[in-house]
C-alpha distance (Angstrom), angle and dihedral (degrees) to the residues before:
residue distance angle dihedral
X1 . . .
X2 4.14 . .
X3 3.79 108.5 .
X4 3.97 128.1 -160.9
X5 3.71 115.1 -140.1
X6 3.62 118.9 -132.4
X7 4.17 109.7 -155.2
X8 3.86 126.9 -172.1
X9 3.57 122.3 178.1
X10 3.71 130.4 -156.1
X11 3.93 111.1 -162.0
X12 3.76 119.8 -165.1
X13 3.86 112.4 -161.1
X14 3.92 124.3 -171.1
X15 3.75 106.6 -136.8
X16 4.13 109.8 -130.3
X17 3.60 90.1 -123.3
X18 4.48 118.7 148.0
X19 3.75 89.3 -136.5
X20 4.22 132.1 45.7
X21 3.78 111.6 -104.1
X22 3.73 95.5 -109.0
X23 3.93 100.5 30.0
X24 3.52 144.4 30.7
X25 3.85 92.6 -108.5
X26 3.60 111.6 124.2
X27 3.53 123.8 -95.3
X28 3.82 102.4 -138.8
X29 3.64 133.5 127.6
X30 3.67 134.0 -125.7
X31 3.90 119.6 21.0
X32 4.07 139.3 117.1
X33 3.78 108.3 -45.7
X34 3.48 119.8 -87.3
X35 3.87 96.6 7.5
X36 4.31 91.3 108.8
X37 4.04 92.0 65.7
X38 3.56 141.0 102.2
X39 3.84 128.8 -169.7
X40 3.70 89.9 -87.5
X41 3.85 92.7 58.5
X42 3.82 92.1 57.3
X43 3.72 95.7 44.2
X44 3.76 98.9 -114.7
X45 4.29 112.7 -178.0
X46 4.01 112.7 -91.1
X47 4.09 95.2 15.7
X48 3.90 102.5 131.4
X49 4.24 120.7 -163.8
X50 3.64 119.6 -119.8
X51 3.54 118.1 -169.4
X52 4.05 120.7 -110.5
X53 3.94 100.5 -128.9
X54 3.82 90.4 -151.8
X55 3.95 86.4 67.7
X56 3.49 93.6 55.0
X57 3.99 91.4 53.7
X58 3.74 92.1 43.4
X59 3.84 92.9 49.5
X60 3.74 83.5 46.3
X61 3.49 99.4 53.7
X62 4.09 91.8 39.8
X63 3.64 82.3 63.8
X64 3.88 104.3 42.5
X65 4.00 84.3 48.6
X66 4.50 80.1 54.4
X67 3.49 92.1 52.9
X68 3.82 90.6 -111.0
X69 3.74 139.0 166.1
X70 3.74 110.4 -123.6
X71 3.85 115.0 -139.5
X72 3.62 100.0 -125.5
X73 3.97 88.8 -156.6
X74 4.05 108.6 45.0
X75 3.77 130.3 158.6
X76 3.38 135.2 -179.6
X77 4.14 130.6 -113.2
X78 3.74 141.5 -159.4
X79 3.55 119.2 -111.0
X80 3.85 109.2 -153.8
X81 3.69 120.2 -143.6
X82 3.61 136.1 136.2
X83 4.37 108.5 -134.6
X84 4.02 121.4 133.4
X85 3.82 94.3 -117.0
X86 3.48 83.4 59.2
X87 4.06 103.0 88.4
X88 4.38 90.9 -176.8
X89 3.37 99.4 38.5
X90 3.97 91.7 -119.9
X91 3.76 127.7 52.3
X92 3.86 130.1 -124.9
X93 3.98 109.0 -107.2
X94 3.69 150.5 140.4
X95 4.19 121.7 -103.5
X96 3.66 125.9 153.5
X97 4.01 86.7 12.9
X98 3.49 117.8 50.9
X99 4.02 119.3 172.5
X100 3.96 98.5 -128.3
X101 3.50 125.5 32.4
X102 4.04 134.8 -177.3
X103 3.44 115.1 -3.7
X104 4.13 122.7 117.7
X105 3.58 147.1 166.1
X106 4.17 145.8 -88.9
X107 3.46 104.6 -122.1
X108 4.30 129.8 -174.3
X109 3.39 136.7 -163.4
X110 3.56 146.0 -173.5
X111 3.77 107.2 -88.9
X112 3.91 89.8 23.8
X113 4.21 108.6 92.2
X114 4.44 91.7 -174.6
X115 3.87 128.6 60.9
X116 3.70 113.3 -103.3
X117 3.77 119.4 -153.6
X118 3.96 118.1 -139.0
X119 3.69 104.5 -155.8
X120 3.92 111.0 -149.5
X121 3.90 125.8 -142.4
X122 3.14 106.8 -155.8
X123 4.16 149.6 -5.4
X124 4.11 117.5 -157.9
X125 3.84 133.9 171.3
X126 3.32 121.2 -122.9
X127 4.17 152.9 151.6
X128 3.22 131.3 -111.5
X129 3.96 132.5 -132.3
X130 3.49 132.4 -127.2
X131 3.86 128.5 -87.9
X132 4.11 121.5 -110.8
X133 3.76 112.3 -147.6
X134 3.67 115.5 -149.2
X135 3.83 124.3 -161.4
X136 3.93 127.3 -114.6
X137 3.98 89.8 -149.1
X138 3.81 102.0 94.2
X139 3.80 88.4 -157.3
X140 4.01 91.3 61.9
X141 3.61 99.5 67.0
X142 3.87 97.1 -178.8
X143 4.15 130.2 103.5
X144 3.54 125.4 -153.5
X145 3.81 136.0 -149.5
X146 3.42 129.7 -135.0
X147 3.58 114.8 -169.7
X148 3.54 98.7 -173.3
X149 4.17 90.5 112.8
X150 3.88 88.3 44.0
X151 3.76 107.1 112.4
X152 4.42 96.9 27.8
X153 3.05 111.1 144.8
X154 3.39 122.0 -117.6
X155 3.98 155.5 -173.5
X156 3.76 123.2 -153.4
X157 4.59 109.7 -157.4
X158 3.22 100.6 -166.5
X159 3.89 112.7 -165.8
X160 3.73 124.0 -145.3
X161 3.97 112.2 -109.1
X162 4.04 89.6 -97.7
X163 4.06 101.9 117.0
X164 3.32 116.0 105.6
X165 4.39 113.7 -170.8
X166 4.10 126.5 22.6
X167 3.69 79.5 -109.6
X168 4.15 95.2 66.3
X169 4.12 86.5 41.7
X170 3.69 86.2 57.8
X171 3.75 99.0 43.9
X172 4.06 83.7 45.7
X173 3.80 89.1 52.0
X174 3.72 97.3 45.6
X175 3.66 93.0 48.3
X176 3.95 98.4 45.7
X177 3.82 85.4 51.4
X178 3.61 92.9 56.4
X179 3.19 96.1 53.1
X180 3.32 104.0 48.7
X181 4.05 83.2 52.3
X182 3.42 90.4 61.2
X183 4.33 97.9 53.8
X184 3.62 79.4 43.6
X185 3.66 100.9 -128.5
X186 3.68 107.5 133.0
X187 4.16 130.4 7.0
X188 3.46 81.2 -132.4
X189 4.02 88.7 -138.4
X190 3.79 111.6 171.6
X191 3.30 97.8 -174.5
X192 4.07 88.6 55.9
X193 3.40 83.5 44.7
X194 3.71 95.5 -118.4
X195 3.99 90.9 133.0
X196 3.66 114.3 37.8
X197 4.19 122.4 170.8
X198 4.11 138.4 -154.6
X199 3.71 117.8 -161.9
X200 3.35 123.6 -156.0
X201 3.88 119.5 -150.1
X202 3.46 145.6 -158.7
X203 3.30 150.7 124.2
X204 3.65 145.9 -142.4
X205 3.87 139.5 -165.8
X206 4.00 104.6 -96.6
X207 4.22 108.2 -96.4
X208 3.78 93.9 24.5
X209 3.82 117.8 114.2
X210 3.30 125.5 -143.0
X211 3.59 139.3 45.2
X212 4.64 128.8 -66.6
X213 3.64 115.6 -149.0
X214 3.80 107.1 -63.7
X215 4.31 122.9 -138.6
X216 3.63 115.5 -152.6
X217 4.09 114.7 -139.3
X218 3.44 117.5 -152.0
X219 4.01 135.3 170.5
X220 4.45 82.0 57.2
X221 4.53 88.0 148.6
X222 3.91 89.6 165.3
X223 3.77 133.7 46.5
X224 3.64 78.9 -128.8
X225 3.64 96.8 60.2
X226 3.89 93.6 44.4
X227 3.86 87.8 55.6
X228 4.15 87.8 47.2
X229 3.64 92.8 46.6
X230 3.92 97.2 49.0
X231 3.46 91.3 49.3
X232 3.57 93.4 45.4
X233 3.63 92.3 50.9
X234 4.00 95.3 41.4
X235 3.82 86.0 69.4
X236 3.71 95.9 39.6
X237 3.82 92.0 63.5
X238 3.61 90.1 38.6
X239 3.79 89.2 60.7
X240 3.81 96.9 41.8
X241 4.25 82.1 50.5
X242 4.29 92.8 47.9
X243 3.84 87.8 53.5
X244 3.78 98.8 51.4
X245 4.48 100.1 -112.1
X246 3.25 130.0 128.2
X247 4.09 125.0 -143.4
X248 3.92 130.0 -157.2
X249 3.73 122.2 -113.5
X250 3.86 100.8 -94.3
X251 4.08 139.7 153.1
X252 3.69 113.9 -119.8
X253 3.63 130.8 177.2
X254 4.02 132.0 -105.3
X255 4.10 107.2 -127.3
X256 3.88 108.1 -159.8
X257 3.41 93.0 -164.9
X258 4.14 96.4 50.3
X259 3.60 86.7 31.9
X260 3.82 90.1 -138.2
X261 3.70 144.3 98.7
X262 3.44 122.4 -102.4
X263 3.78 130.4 -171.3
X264 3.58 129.0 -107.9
X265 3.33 112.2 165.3
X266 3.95 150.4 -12.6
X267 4.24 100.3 -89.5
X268 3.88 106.5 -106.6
X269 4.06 114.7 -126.1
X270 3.90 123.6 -122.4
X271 4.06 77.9 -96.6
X272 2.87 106.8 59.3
X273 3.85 93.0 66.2
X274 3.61 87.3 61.8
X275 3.74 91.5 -140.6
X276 3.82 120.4 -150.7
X277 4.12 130.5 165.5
X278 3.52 110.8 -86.2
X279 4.19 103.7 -105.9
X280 3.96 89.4 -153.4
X281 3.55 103.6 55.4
X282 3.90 114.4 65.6
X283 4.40 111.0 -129.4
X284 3.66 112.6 -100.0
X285 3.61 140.5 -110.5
X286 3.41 121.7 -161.0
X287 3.59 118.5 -171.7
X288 3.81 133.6 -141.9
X289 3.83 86.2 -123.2
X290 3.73 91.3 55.7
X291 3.69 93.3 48.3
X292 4.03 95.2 41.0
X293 4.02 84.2 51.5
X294 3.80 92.2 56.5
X295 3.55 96.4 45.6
X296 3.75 87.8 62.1
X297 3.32 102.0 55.8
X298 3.55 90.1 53.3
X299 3.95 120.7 117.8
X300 3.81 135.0 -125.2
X301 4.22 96.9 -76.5
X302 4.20 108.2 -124.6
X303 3.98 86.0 -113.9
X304 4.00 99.7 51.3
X305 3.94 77.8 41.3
X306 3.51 100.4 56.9
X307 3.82 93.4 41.0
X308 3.78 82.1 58.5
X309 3.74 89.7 50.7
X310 3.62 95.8 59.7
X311 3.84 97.6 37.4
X312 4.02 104.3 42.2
X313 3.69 98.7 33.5
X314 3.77 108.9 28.9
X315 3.90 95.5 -118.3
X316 3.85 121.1 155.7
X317 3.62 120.0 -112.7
X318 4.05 95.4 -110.8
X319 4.16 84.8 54.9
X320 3.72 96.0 43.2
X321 3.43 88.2 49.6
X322 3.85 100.5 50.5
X323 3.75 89.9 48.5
X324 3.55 103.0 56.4
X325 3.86 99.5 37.6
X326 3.74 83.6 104.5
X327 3.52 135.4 35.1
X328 3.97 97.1 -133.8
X329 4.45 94.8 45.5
X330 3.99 77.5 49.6
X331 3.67 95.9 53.5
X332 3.77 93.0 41.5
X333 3.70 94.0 61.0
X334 3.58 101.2 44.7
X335 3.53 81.8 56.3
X336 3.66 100.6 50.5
X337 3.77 89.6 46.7
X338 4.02 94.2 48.2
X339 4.58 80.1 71.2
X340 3.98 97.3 24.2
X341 4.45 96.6 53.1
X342 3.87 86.0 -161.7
X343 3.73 109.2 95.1
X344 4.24 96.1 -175.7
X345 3.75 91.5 46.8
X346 3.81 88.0 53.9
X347 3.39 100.9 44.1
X348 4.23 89.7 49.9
X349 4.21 78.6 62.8
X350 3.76 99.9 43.5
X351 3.45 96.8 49.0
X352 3.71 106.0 35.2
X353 3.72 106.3 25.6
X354 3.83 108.3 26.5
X355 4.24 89.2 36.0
X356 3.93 99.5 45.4
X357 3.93 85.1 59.1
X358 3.58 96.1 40.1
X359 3.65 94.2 51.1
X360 3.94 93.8 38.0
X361 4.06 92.9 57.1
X362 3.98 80.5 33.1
X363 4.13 89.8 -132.9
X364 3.97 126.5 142.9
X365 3.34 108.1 -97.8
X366 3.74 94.4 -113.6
X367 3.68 91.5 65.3
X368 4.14 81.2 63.3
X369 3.87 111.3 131.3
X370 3.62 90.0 -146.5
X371 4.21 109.3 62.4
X372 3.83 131.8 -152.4
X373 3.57 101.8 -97.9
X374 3.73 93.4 52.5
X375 3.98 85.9 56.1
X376 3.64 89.1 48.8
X377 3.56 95.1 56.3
X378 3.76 92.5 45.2
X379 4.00 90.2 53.2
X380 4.43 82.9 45.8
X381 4.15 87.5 53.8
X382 4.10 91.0 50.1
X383 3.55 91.3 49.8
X384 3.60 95.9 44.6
X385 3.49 90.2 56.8
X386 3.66 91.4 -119.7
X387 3.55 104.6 122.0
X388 4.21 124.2 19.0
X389 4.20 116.2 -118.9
X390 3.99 86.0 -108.7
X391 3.69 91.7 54.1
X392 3.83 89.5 49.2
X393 3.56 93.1 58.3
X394 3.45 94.7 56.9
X395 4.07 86.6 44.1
X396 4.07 86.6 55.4
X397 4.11 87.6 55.7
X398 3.75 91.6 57.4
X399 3.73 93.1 38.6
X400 4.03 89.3 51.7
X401 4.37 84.1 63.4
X402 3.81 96.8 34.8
X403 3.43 144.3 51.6
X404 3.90 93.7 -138.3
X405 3.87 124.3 126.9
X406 3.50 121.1 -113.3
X407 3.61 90.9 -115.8
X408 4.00 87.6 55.9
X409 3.34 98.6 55.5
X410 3.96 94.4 41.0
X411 3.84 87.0 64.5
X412 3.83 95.0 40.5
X413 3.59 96.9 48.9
X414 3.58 92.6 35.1
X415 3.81 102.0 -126.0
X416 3.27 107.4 148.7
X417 4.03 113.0 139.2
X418 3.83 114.2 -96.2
X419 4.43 103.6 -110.9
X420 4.00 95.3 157.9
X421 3.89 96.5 114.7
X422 3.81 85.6 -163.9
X423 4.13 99.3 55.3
X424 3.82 91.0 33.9
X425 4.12 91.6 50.9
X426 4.32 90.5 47.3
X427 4.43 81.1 54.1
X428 3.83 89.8 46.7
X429 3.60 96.7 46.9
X430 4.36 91.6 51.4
X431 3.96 78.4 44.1
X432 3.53 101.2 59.1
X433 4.02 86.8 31.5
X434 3.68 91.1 64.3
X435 4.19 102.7 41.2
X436 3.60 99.0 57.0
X437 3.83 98.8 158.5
X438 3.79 87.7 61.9
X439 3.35 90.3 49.5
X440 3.80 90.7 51.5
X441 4.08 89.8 36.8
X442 4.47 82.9 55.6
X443 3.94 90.5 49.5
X444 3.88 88.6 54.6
X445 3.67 98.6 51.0
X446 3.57 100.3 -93.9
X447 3.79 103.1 138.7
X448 3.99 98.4 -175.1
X449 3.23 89.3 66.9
X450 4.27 91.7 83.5
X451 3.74 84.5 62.1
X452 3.68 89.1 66.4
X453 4.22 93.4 43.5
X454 3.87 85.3 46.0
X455 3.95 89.6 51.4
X456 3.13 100.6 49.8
X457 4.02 96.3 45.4
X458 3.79 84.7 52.0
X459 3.75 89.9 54.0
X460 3.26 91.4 51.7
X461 3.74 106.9 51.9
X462 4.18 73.4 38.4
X463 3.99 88.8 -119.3
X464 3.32 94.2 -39.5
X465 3.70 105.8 116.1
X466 3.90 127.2 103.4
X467 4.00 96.3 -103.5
X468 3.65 86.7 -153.7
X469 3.96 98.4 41.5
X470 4.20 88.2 41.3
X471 4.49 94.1 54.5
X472 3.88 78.3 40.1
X473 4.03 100.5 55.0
X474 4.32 90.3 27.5
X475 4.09 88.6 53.9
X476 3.70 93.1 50.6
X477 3.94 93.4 48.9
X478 4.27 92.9 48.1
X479 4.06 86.9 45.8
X480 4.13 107.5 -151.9
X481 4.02 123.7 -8.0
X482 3.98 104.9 -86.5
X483 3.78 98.4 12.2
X484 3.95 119.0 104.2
X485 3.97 115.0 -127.7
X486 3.42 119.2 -173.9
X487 3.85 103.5 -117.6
């Protein structure tokens, strides 16, 4: 029987705020356990939350940038469980009131030649709770907690169940990342966990409606393990289906190691929280004003970007694409090309010089040695005709161990590109002088044979020849293809 699999994903994002969203604890990652707290964190009696403003314009903007509605009247809820990283014994949320609502994204991936828009549900603020730390030694048989992350603010995107392969919930996740990026809300770090993601799974014979018993996956810290476990647990269900049994909805865990899921627990119901409205935090208003002001500050998105890519400047997809997949490799070639004036040449050097380092030493690209400008003016001296694209690769290597301008180390090094018709005629004569079988191969026809005159005459001015002057001056001294002229 063909199955169609029915994704949702459930995105929690840490908000890159200096304080916690209830305290004034600071919101920083890393660092001896239980030194990022305040009494609040740890539940202590008569400690009271107050709500960090900056989360509320963050979370604003994070939706804006989503194409959201934002719930002008909000409020926050408790969500009652019992865990030991959870100091109150319930956790400060959003239920029947979320800030943002709707909204989505165009997503594409390889194998898929149209846009496909993923249409969200829902956005909601939350915190987070702490961490327990368990030991490896089976003879210690005690956890800890650490409730250093207890109090993070956070963000919850929860997508509606509309994505169809692992490879369309990693395109989704790669482009929601991105953008949030580029409002500069979150780093988005997985591995920090500032960007952690539920799937939801299930599956369904193809042409029936409705929805099969859905598992939750949890524990997914890459985009490669959410791909791993949804194809992992596609087949799962598909084998439970083939041999006739029926499972409960549940939440299992993804095991990188056994590169399975494995359960963990029946999957709780919106009940069984037993929301209520938070009696300590007042409701929220949130005025057009305040949402109008956001908007403004808002940047060119990386998909209005690229379109602009490809329709002001001429740029191919692929290259439009590569350049705006983050706001900073974006920003760097707009300013290269505000000094270079030739937006193909420029992007040629973003993407394949200035990337294959940046990826190689695996560094942001504005902790590059070698800054826009300087790249700009490089592009400026090609186009000028002042220096030869060979020559400029060996002006790059200097400028990757110095901060000299092009232009400095032209004149130092002396690199200039040969124009004197005279000098560069005497080197084309000893050129042609000393490769007389191309010579003979041009006066039979043989037209590859200039490659080899025009080689060697770049060699010998060591790249510094006009290209266009050289073919000129070497044509005129072989006379036509496969006639002899006496040179």
């Amino acid at each position: 029987m063909e199955y169609e699999v029915i994704i949702g994903l459930e995105v929690h994002v840490q908000l890159n705020t200096n304080s916690k969203i209830f305290s004034t604890a600071t919101n920083e990652f890393g660092g001896s356990p239980n030194t990022h707290i305040s009494t609040l964190c740890v539940a202590l009696p008569g400690t009271l939350p107050v709500l960090n403003e900056v989360v509320l314009e963050k979370a604003v903007r994070a939706g804006l940038a989503l194409g959201c509605d934002i719930t002008q009247f909000t409020k926050f809820d408790r969500k009652n469980y019992f865990y030991p990283d959870l100091p109150k014994g319930y956790q400060i949320s959003q239920f029947d009131k979320p800030y943002a609502t709707k909204g989505g994204l165009h997503v594409k991936w390889k194998g898929q030649p149209e846009e496909k828009f993923i249409p969200l549900t829902r956005i909601h603020m939350e915190e987070d709770a702490g961490k327990l730390i368990h030991s490896h030694d089976p003879s210690i048989h005690h956890s800890y907690v650490d409730y250093n992350r207890a109090g993070t603010p956070l963000i919850e995107i929860v997508s509606e169940p509309d994505m169809r392969s692992s490879e369309e919930a990693y395109a989704y996740l790669n482009e929601l990342k991105t953008i949030l990026r580029y409002v500069q809300v979150s780093d988005c770090n997985m591995e920090e966990g500032s960007l952690r993601c539920d799937a939801n799974v299930s599956i369904r014979p193809i042409g029936e409606k409705g929805f099969r018993t859905r598992v939750e996956i949890k524990n997914l810290n890459s985009f490669k393990a959410v791909k791993q476990a949804i194809d992992y647990e596609v087949e799962w269900q598909k084998d439970q289906y083939s041999r006739n049994q029926t499972f409960v909805q549940m939440t299992k865990l993804w095991d990188a190691t056994l590169l399975k899921t494995i359960p963990m627990r029946t999957k709780e119901m919106s009940h069984d929280y037993r929301y209520f409205p938070e009696p300590d935090l007042p409701a929220l208003e949130i005025s057009d004003q305040y949402i109008d002001d956001i908007r403004k500050t808002l940047p060119e998105l990386p998909r209005a970007k690229k379109e602009r890519y490809i329709r002001e400047f001429g740029l191919p997809e692929y290259d439009a694409e590569v350049l705006t997949s983050e706001r900073e490799i974006a920003e760097y070639f707009e300013k290269s090309l505000e000094i270079s004036k030739d937006a193909k040449k420029t992007s040629n050097w973003v993407k394949d010089e200035v990337l294959g380092i940046v990826n190689k030493e695996n560094i942001s690209i504005s902790e590059f040695s070698v800054g826009p400008d300087r790249i700009g003016k490089l592009v400026a001296l090609i186009n000028s005709g002042e220096i030869t694209g060979k020559i400029a690769k060996t002006i790059f290597e200097d400028m990757l161990t110095s901060t000299d301008s092009p232009e400095k180390i032209v004149e130092v090094k002396g690199l200039k590109v040969v124009r004197d018709d005279k000098a560069l005629e005497e080197i084309i004569v000893r050129v042609i002088a000393s490769q007389p079988e191309s010579v003979e191969a041009w006066n039979n026809g043989k037209d590859r044979a200039l490659g080899a005159i025009v080689g060697a005459v770049m060699k010998e001015t060591k790249g510094k020849a006009d290209p266009k002057l050289a073919n000129e001056l070497i044509l005129a001294k072989l006379g036509p293809l496969g006639e002899k002229k006496k040179v």
